[in-house]
C-alpha positions as CSV (number, residue, x, y, z in Angstrom):
1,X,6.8,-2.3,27.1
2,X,5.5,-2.1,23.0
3,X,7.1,-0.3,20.9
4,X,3.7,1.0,19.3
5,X,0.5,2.5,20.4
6,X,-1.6,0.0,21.7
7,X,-4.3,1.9,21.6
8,X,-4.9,0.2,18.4
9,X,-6.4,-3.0,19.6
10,X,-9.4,-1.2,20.7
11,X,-10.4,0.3,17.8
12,X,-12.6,-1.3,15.3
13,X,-11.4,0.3,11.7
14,X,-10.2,-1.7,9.2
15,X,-8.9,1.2,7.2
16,X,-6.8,1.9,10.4
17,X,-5.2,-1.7,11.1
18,X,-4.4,-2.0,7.4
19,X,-2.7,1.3,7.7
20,X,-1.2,0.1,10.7
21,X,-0.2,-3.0,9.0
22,X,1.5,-1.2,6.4
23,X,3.8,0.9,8.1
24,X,5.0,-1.7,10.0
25,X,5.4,-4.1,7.1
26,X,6.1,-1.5,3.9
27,X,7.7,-4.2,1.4
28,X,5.4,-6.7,2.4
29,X,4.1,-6.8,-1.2
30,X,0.5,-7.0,-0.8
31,X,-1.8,-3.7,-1.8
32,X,-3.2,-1.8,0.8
33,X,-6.8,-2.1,-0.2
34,X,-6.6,-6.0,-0.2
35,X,-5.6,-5.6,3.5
36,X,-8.2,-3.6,4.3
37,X,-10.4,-6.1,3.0
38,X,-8.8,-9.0,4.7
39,X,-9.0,-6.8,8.0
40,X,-12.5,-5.9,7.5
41,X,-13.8,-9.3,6.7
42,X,-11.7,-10.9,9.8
43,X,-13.7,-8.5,12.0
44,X,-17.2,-8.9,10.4
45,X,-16.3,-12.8,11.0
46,X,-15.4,-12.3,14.4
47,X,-18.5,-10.2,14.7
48,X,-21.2,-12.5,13.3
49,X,-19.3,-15.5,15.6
50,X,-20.0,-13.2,18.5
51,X,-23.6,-12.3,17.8
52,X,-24.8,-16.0,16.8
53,X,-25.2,-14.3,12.9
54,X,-24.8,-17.5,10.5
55,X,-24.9,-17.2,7.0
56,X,-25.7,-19.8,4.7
57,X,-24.8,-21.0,1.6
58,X,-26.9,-22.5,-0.9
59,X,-26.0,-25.2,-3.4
60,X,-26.2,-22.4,-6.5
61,X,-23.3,-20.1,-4.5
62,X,-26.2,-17.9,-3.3
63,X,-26.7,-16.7,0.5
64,X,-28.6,-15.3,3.2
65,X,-28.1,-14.5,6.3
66,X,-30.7,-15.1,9.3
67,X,-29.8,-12.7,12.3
68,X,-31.8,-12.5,15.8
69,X,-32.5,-8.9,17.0
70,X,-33.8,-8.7,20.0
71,X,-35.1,-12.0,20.9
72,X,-37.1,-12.2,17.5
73,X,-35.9,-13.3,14.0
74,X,-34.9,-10.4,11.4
75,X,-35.7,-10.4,7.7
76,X,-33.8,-12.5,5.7
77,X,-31.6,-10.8,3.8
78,X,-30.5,-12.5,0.2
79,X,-26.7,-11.8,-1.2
80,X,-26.3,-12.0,-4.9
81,X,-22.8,-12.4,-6.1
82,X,-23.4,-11.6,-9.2
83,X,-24.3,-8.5,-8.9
């Protein structure tokens, strides 16, 4: 048997595994809001694997991402780093 509630592995909140992170790994060092942005980025990866979402990346560092919703192509939706 864990020693923890499991109950955490089904449950999609980044804010929630980085807390859960923390209090099992206090002097880890690293701030809590950077690990809820790793978390939350690891889960929008694992997302966008599982839908089929791909992002590209242009040679000037900009990006879009083409995404299929219902059997027909979505908008294409521009990120701008810079802003």
């Amino acid at each position: 048997m864990s020693d923890y509630d499991m109950s955490i592995h089904t449950n999609p909140d980044a804010v929630a595994w980085a807390k859960f992170f923390m209090e099992r790994n206090p002097d880890c060092g690293i701030p809590e809001d950077v690990i809820i942005g790793w978390f939350a980025n690891a889960m929008m990866a694992m997302h966008d694997y599982v839908t089929g979402t791909k992002t590209t990346v242009l040679p000037d560092g900009s990006a879009f991402v083409v995404d299929t919703i219902r059997g027909t192509k979505a908008d294409i939706v521009y990120i701008d780093e810079a802003e």
